[in-house]
N, C-alpha and C positions, 0 to 999 in steps of 0.2 A: 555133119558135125560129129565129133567121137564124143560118145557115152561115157559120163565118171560118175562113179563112185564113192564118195566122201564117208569114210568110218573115222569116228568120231565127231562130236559137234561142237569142241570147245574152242579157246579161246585161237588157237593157229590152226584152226580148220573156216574160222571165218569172221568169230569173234574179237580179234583186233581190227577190223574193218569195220565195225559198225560206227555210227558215228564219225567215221576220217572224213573231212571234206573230201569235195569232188575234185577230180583232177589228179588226186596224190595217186602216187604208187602205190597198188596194196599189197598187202604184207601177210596174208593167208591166202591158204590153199582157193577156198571157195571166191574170193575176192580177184585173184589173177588168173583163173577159168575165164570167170565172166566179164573180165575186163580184154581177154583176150579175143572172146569170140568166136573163135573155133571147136569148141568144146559146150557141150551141153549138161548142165548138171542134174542126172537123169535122179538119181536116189540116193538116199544117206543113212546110216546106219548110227544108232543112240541108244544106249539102256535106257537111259532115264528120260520118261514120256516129256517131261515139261521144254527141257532141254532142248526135243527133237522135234517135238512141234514147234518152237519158235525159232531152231535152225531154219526148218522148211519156211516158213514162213518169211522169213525175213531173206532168202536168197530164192525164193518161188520155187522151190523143189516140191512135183508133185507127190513123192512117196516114201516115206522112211518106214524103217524097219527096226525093232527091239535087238536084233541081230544078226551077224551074217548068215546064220545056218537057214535062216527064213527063206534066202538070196537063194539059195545053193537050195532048197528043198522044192523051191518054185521053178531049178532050170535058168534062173535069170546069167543076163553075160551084159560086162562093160569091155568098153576099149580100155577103159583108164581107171585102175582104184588109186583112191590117195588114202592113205593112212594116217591118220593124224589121232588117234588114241593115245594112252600112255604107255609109258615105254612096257610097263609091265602085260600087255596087253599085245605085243608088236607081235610076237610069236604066233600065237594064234592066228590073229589076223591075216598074217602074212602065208600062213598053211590054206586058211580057208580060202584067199583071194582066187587063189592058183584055179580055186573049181569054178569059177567066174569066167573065167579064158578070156582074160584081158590082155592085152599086148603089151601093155606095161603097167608096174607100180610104182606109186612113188612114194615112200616113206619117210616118216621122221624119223629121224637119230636120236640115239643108237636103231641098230637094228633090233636086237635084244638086249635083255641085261647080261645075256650067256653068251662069253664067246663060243663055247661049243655049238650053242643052238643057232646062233647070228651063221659059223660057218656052213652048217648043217643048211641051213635057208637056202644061203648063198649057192650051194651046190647043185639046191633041188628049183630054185632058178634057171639057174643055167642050163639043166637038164630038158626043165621044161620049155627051153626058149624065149622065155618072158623075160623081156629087159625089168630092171629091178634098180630105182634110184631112189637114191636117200639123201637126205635134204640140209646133207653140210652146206647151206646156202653161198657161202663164198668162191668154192669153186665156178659161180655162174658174176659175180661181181667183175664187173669191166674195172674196176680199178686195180681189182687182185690179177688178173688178166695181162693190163698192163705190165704193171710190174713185175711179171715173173717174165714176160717178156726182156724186158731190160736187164735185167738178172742174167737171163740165160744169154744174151746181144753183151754183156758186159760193161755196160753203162755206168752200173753200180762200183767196178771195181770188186775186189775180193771181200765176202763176207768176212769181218774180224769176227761178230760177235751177234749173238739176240736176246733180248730178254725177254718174256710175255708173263703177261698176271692174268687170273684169271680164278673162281669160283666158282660153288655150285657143282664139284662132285671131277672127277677124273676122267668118266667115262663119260658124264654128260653133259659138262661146258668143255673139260679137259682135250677131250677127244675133236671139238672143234678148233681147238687150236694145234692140236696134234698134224690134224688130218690139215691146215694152213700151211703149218711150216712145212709138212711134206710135199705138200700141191707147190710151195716157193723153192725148194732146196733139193727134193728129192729123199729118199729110204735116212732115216732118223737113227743112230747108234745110242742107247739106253745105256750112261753109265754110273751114274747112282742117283738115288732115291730119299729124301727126308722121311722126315714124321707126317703122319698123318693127320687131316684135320676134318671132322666130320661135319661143316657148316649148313648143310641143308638135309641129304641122307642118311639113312642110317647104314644101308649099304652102297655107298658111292662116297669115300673120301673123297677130299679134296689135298693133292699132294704135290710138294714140291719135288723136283726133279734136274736132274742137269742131264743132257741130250749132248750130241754132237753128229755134224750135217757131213756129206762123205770127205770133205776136204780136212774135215777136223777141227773147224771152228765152235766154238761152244756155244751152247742153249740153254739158257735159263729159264727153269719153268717155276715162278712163283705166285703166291699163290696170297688171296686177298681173303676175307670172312664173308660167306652171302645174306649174313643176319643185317653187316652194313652197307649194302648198296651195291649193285650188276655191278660186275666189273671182267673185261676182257681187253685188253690192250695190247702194243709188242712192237717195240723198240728194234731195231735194224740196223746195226752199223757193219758201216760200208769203206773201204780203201778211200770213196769218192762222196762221201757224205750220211747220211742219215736218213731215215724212212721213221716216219713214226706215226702209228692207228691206234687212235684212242675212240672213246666211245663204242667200244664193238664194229670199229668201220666205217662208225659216219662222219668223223675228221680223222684227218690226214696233214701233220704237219713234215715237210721236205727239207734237206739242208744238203746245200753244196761244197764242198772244199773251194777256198780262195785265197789269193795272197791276205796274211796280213795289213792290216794298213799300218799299225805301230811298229811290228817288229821284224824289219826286214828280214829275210831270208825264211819264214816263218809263215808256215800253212794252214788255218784254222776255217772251222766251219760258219756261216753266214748266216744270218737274222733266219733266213728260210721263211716259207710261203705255206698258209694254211690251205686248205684241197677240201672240196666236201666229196666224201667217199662214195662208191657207186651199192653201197648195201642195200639202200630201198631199191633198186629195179632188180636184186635178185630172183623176188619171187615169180615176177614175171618172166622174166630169164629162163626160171626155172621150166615154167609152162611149155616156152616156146620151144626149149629143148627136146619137152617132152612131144609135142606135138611133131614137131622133127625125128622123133624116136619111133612112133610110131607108124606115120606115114612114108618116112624115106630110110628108116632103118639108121638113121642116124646115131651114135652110142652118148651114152652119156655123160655128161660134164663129172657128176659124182653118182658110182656104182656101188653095188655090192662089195666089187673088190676092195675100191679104194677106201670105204670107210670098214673093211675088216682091216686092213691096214692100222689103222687106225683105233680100232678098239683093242687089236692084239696089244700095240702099244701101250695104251692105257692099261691093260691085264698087266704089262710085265712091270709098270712103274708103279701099280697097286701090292702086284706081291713083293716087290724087289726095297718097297718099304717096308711090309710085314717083318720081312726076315731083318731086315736092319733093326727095327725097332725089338725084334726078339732076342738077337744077338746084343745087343745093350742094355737089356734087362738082364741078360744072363750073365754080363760083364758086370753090374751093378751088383749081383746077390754074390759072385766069388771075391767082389771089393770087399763088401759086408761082414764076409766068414771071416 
């Protein structure tokens, strides 16, 4: 069984799992190890005592530590760290892992809040040979799978157009939907930017943007309040019908082109059929990859690369409001004189 690592002990490290009936899917780190079974969840890492005693406790982990330098001062090594801390906290973590000599990590997104330092990682990764994945979890979703299949098979017909909503900051809901449309379409074209909305962060707006995919179809990136309710969804049209993921994934409503039946000569879209999405088996998805990553060198569904892809993006749609918003204040005060 390969040896993991769990830093952090909050709510996506295990804590959404407690309580789920038996049989569901789980939906944290610590929950799809041990649903997997190939993986043993050797020790875990918590500042805060209370916390890390009843992680252990509650996933039978014999030894947690205050932190990782404890790890690293003791000589200890895992096959597998997961990182599930906050983001402000990845940096670190992700420095310290590497003295661990594990085969892989798996991290949550972003990688940093710095693109400079997320790149910096990412290099000193690949340097050290240690696969490195980060936990845009739809990359591992069999319905996202699908469909990008069909896409690329032409099923869909020509993308006209997308729209997605979404909240909670640019680089850390934003950049899940960044890093979708990219994984559906391919390299993303940034060509302007709105106002900024600050709904959760202080440093992570949440901003609108308009995008365009290499054929030149356009992307809408807007954006909803996260003071009223999760919100990530994204609308798809198509030459040959419509796709459309509401709830973050776990419906899925489809629509086909058909004759009219009123107006002869005339092609409209059809009632179409609701889908429930493949989002809860990503986490284990995720595992089994990793498990595939480690023992047959298999790579990863979502890397270091693909989500700097994806944070770059998010960087250029954050500054590329900035200057917009500044250039319109500066237009405002020459109206004024």
């Amino acid at each position: 069984m390969l040896s993991v690592l769990i830093v952090g002990c909050g709510n996506i490290a295990g804590g959404f799992d407690r309580g789920r009936p038996h049989g569901e899917w789980p939906v944290t780190h610590a929950g799809a190890y041990r649903r997997d079974g190939r993986f043993r969840l050797a020790a875990c890492v918590e500042p805060d005592t209370a916390r890390r005693e009843d992680f252990m406790t509650s996933w039978s982990i014999g030894e947690g530590y205050a932190s990782m330098t404890e790890l690293v001062d003791r000589g200890m090594a895992f096959d597998v760290v997961s990182i599930c801390s906050p983001t402000l906290y990845h940096g670190d973590n992700l420095e310290t892992a590497l003295a661990l000599m594990p085969t892989a990590v798996l991290c949550e997104k972003p990688i940093t809040p710095s693109l400079g330092e997320s790149e910096r990682l990412v290099r000193r990764y690949a340097e050290a040979g240690v696969a490195l994945g980060i936990n845009y979890n739809r990359r591992w979703d069999p319905a996202i799978i699908q469909l990008r299949k069909e896409i690329a098979d032409g099923a869909w017909g020509a993308l006209r157009s997308a729209t997605a909503v979404y909240n909670k900051g640019v680089l850390n809901n934003g950049s899940h939907m960044l890093d979708l449309l990219a994984h559906l379409f391919g390299s993303l074209e940034l060509i302007a930017a709105g106002p900024s909305v600050h709904d959760f962060f202080d440093d992570d707006p949440t901003v609108p943007a308009w995008l365009a995919e290499r054929t030149g179809a356009p992307i809408y990136l807007t954006c909803g309040h996260a003071a009223d309710y999760s919100l990530f969804e994204l609308r798809l049209v198509f030459s040959e019908g419509t796709v459309s993921i509401e709830n973050g994934g776990e419906r899925w409503r489809v629509r086909h082109v058909v004759a009219s039946e009123r107006f002869a000569g005339y092609r409209v879209l059809d009632d179409g059929e609701f889908r429930r999405g493949g989002d809860e088996q990503t986490m284990s998805l995720t595992i089994d990859n990793l498990y595939r990553t480690v023992t047959l060198n298999e790579p990863l569904a979502s890397s270091g690369a693909t989500a700097l892809a994806a944070q770059r993006l998010s960087d250029q749609i954050r500054g590329l409001s900035g200057r917009a918003i500044a250039g319109r204040a500066v237009e405002m005060e020459r109206a004024a004189e």
